[in-house]
N, C-alpha and C positions, 0 to 999 in steps of 0.2 A: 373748321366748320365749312370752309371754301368759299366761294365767291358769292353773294349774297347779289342779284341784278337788281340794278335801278328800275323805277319804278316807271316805265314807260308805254305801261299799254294802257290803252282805254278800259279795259276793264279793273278794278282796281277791288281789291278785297283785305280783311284785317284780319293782321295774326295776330294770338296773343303769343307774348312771351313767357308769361309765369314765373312763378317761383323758385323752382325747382330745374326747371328742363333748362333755363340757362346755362344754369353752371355744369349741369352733370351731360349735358347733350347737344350745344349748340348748334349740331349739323342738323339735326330734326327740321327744325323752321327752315334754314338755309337750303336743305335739299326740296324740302315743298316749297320755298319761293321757284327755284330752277325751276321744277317741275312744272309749276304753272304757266312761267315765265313762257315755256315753248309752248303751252296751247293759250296765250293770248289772255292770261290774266296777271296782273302784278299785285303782287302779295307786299304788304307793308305794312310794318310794327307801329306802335304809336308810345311815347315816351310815358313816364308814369303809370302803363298797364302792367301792374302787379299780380297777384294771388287773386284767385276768381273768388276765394273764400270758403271752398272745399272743405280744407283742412281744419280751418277753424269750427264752422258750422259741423262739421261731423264729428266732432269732439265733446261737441252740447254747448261751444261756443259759441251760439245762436247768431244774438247781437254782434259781438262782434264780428264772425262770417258775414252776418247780412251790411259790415260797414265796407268792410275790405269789397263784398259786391259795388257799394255806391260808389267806393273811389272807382271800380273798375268802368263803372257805365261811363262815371265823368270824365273819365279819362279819354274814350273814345266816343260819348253823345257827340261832341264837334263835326267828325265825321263822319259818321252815320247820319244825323241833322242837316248836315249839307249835301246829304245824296254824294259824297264824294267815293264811296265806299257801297257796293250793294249786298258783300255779306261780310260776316268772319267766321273764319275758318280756324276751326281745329285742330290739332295735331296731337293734343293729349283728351285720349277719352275719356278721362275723369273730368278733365276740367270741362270737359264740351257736356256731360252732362248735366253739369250743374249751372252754367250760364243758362242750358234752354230752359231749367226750372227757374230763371229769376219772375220770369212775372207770376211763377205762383208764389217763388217765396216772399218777394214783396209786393203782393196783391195788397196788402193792409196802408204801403206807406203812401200817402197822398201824394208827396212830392217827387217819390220813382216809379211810381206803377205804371206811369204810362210809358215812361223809359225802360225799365223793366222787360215789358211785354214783347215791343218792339226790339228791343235788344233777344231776346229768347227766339223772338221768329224769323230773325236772320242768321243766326247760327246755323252751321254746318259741320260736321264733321269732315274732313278734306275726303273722304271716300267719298262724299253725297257729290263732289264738285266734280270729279272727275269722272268721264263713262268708260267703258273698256276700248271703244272705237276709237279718245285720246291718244292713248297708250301705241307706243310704238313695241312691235317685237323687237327686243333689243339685247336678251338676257336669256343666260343657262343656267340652272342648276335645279337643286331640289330645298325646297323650303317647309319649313312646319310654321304655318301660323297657329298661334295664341291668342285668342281672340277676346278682348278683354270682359269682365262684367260690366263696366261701363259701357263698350259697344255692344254686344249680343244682346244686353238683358237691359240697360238701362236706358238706351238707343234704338233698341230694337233695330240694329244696323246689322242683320245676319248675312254673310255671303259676298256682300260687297266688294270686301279686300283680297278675300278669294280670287272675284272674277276678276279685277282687274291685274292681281298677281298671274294668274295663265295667262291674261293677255301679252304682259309683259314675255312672256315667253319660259318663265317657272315651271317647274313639276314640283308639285303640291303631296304631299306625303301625309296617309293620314292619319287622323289624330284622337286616340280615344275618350274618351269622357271631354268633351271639346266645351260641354257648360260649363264644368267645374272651375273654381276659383284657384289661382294662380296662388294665392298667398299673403299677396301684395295686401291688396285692400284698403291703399290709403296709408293711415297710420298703423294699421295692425300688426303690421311685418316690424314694427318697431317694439307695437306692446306686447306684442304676445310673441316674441319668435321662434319660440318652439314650437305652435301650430302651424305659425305662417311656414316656417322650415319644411313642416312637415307633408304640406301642402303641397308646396313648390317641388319639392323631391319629388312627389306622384306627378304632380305635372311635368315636370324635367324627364320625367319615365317615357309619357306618353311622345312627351314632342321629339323624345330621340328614338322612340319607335322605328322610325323611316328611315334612320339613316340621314338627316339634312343637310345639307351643306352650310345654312342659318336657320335661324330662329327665327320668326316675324313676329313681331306685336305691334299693337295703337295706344299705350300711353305708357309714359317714361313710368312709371311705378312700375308696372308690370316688368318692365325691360330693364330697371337695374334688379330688379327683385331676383326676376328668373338667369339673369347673367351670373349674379353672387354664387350660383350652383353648378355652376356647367360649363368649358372651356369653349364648346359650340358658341359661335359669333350670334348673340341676339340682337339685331336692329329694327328701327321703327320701316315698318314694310315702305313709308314713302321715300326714305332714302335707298332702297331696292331697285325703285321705279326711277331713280336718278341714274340712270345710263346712257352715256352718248353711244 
């Protein structure tokens, strides 16, 4: 995962960790810690931040999604409460979509609504945090980004990772049907995987179109989904932008 930097700038922002991207990805968070680290903000986890509740709630495990949300908020209210922290930051676009709907999904509970809301409207997707004038030229090659349903459509985060990918100094290759769904979908690629297969294949068409020398995406789903298909190196675009 590599060197993870102490927490020493005055700006100070929350990553989650999650469920998932732990075990299958740890350089993800670690490379946007770096990453921010050189423009002056310190990224830092908080212990107990679990599953945003995605997984469950989009199963029709309603309640229990929206518990795994409360452990999530209490986990981090401390720090956000104390102004110690002025957002959190994303790195999986599934899960960032679904934190910024908590205050609608627990608009009914007396006891987190207000937590909730507040927690929603600090959320960012680590593309919102960074602008392209950050970005150092630092990097060659040719990439295809994947851009996930969570970010394009659920987000409405279009172009963003783009710009800052050509900052970086990328050649962007490009990519046909660039709305369409990867495959992934959460648990889909689990229950169904002869669609999701067959999905991903048309997607794996398009992003090798160009030739790239990697694959880009924004959420771990997407990225082991579309790896399982293709020997082409797919990683999460902020460890791209990780170049001394």
């Amino acid at each position: 995962a590599g060197v993870w930097p102490a927490a020493r700038q005055r700006r100070k922002m929350l990553a989650l960790a999650g469920c998932v991207q732990p075990a299958l990805a740890p350089s993800i968070n670690a490379a946007a810690a770096r990453v921010l680290d050189r423009i002056g903000i310190s990224l830092v986890e908080v212990p107990r931040a679990g599953c945003c509740g995605a997984i469950r709630f989009h199963l029709n495990y309603q309640e229990d999604g929206r518990d795994d949300m409360r452990a999530l908020i209490d986990a981090w209210w401390p720090a956000v409460a104390s102004g110690e922290v002025e957002a959190i930051v994303m790195t999986a676009s599934g899960c960032g979509v679904t934190v910024k709907e908590y205050g609608h999904l627990l608009a009914q509970d007396p006891h987190y609504a207000a937590k909730a809301e507040r927690i929603s409207a600090i959320t960012r997707d680590i593309c919102e945090v960074i602008t392209p004038d950050m970005v150092a030229q630092c990097a060659r090659g040719k990439v295809a980004f994947q851009s996930p349903c969570t970010l394009q459509h659920g987000q409405q985060l279009r172009g963003k990772v783009e710009l800052l990918l050509r900052a970086a100094g990328y050649e962007l290759t490009p990519v046909d049907d660039a709305h369409l769904c990867c495959g992934s979908a959460g648990t889909y690629s689990l229950l169904q995987p002869q669609l999701a297969g067959e999905l991903r294949n048309r997607k794996l068409a398009a992003l090798r179109a160009g030739a790239p020398d990697v694959i880009a995406t924004a959420n771990i789903g997407c990225l082991t989904h579309l790896q399982s298909g293709t020997t082409t190196p797919v990683r999460h675009w902020i460890e791209l932008l990780d170049v001394k």
